[in-house]
C-alpha positions in Angstrom: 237.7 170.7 147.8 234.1 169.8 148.6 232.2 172.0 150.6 230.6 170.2 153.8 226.8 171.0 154.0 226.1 172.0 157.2 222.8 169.8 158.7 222.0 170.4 161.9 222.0 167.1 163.8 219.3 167.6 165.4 216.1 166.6 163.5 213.3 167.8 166.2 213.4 169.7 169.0 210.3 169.8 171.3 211.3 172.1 174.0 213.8 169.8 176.2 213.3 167.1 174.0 215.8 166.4 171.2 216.0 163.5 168.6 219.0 163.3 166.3 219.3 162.2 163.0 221.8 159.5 163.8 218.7 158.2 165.9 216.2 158.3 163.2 218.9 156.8 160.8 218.6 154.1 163.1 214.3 154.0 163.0 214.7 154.3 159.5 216.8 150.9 159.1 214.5 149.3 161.0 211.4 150.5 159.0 213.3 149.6 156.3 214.4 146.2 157.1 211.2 145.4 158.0 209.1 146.3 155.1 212.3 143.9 152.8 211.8 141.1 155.7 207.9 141.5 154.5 209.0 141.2 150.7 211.6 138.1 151.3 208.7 136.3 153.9 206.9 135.4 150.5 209.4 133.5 149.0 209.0 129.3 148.9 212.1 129.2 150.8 211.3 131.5 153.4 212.0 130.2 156.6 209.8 133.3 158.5 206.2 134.1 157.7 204.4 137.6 157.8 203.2 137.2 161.5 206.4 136.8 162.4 208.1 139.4 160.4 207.7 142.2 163.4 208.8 140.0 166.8 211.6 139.3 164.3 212.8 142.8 163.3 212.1 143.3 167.3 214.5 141.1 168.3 217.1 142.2 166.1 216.6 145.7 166.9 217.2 145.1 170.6 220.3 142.6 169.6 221.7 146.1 167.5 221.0 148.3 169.9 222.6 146.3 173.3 224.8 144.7 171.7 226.4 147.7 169.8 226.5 149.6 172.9 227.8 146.6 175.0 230.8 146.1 171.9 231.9 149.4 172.4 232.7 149.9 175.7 234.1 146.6 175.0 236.4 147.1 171.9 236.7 151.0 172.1 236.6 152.5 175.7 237.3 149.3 178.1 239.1 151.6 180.6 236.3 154.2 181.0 234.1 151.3 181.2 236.0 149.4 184.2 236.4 152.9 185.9 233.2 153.6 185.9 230.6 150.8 184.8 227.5 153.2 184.7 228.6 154.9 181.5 227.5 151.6 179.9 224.4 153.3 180.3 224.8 156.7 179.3 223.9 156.1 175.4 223.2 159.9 174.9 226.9 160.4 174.9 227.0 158.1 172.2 229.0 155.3 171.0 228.2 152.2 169.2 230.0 149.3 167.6 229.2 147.4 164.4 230.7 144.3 165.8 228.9 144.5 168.5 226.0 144.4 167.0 226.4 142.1 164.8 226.8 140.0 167.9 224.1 141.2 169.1 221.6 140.1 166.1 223.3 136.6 166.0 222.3 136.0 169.7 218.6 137.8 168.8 218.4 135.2 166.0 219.3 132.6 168.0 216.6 133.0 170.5 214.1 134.0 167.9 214.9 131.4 165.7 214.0 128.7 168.5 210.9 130.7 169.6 209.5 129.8 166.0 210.9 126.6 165.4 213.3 126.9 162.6 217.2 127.1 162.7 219.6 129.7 163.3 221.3 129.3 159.6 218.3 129.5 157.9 217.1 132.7 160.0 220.9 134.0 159.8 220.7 134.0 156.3 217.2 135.5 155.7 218.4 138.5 158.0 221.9 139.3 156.2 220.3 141.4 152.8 217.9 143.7 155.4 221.5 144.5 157.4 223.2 147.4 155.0 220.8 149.4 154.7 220.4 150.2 157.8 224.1 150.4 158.2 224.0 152.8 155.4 222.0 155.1 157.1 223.9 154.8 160.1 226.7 156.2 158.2 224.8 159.2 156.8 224.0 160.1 160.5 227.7 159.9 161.3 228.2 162.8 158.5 225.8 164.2 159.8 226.6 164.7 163.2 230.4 165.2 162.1 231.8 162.1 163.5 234.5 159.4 162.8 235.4 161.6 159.3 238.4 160.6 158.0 242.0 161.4 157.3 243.4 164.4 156.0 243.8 164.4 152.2 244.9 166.6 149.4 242.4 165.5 146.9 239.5 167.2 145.4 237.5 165.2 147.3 238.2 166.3 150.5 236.1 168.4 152.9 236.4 170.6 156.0 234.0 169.2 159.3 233.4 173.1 161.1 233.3 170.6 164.5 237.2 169.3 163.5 239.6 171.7 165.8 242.2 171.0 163.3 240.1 172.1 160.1 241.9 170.0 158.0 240.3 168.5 154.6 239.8 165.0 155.3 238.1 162.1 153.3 234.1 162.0 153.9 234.9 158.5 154.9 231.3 158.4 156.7 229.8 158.6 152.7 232.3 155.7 151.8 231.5 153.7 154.2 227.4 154.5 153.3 228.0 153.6 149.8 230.0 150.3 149.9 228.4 149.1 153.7 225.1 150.2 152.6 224.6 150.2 148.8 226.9 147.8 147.3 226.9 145.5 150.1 223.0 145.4 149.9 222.6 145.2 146.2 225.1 142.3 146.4 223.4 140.5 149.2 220.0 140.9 147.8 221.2 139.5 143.9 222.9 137.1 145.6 220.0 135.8 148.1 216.9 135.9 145.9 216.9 132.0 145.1 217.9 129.8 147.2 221.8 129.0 148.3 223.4 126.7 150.8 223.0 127.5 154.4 225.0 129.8 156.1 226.1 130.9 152.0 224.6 134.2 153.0 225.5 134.8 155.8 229.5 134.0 155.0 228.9 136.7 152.0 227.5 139.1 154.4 230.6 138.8 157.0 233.1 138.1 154.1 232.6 141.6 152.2 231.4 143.4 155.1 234.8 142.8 156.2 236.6 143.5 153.3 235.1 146.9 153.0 235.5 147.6 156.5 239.1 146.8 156.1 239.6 149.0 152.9 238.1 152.1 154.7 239.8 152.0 157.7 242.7 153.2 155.3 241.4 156.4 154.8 239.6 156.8 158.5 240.7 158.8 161.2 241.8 156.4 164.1 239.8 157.7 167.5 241.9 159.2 169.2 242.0 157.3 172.3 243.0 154.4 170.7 245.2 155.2 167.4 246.6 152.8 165.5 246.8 149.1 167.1 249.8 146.8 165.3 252.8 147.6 162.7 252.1 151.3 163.1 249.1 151.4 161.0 246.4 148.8 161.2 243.2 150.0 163.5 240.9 149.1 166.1 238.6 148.3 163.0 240.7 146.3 160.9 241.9 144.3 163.7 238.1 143.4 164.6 237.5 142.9 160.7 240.1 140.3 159.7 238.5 137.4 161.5 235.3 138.5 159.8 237.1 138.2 156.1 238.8 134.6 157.4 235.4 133.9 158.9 233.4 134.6 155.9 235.4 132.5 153.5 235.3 129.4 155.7 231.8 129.8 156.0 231.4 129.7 151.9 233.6 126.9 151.7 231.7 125.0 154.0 228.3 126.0 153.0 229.1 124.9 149.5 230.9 121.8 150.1 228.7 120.1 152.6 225.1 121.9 152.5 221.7 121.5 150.5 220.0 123.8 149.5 216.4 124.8 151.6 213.6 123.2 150.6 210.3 124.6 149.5 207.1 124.7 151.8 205.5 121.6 150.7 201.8 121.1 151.6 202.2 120.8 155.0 205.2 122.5 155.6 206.3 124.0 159.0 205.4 127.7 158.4 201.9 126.6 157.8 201.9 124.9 160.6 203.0 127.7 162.5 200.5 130.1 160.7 197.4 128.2 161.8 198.9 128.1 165.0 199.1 131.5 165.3 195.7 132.3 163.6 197.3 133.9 160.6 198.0 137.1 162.9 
């Protein structure tokens, strides 16, 4: 059995004043995504430029953060939420939903994507490979913090959370979940997305394994509590949000491929130079 290293979750403390690592997990995405976004803005096929890199990681920051909080009360804690509305608000208590995010960031690239003039497939796809590593980290500050560990298991591999009152070994599901969310799902995105692929192509391969490894988790992670297990006895709140992404993301590929170009280059006059004079190369 693995021994569980005890971090405390709290990363600064300035008298009343506490910030968490699950909240600098999710700074650290950010930074992250939008030092990649940076990288990616160079490419001939890029359908952002620099000066637009920071409104856009903006946007999508806001979409995570509302949107993840919005899914779930939604998905997870409807009840609490129709009894009392205000705890929609009360975000130090915690609670956030990947699907509800995700949401979020497709409505942020919406609006962002007609704020700059390009398209929502194009943008879609040009966001997707700076997502898992941010969920990644999210993950490592759910381990941290000792939350949604996973179910209790008789392997070698399995550790003891001092916050469980049941103190039972259980699968570090929060460090599965980092690795195939956040590392495999990024290295995957980013091979798969450095030249160019049919729109949308990205996107469906982002929702497609996303999905799939979401799905294969959920096996091994504790149900919350409130909720348990949702049909047949043993499929989750999870799984039941993740199917339509698997379906989703394979229609998407299908489509993409069978009736999609692929993105053109800038050209001499292209639109993101146009945009870039515009906006006085800021």
């Amino acid at each position: 059995m693995l021994t569980y290293p005890e971090i405390d979750p709290v990363a600064i403390a300035i008298g009343p004043l506490k910030v968490h690592w699950y909240g600098l997990m999710y700074l650290f995405g950010f930074i992250v995504a939008w030092w990649l976004a940076l990288r990616r803005s160079t490419r001939p096929w890029s359908p952002v430029i620099k000066s637009e890199v920071e409104d856009l990681i903006l946007y999508c920051a806001i979409g995570v953060v509302v949107g993840g909080r919005l899914g779930y009360m939604f998905f997870y804690n409807f009840p609490q939420l129709m009894e009392n509305p205000l705890s929609l608000l009360k975000v130090w208590e915690g609670g956030m939903s990947f699907h509800g995010g995700l949401v979020g960031v497709m409505l942020a690239t919406v609006l962002y994507a007609r704020k700059i003039g390009t398209t929502f497939p194009a943008l879609i796809d040009f966001v997707a490979p700076l997502v898992p590593i941010g969920l990644g980290l999210g993950r490592l500050g759910n381990f941290i913090g000792q939350e949604l560990w996973g179910r209790p298991t008789e392997g070698p591999w399995g550790m003891v959370f001092p916050k469980d009152p049941e103190l039972l070994a259980r699968h570090p599901s929060q460090l599965y979940q980092a690795f195939l969310e956040g590392l495999v799902l990024f290295a995957l995105l980013w091979w798969f997305s450095s030249k160019p692929r049919p729109r949308l192509a990205v996107g469906g391969m982002f929702v497609l394994f996303y999905g799939i490894f979401r799905f294969l988790v959920e096996f091994v992670r504790e149900p919350d509590g409130h909720i348990g297990f949702d049909l047949f006895g043993w499929m989750t709140r999870g799984q039941l949000l993740s199917l339509p992404m698997i379906v989703a993301g394979i229609a998407l590929l299908v489509w993409s491929y069978r009736t999609q170009p692929l993105p053109q280059g800038r050209g001499k006059a292209s639109n993101k130079e146009t945009r870039s004079q515009v906006n006085g190369g800021a």
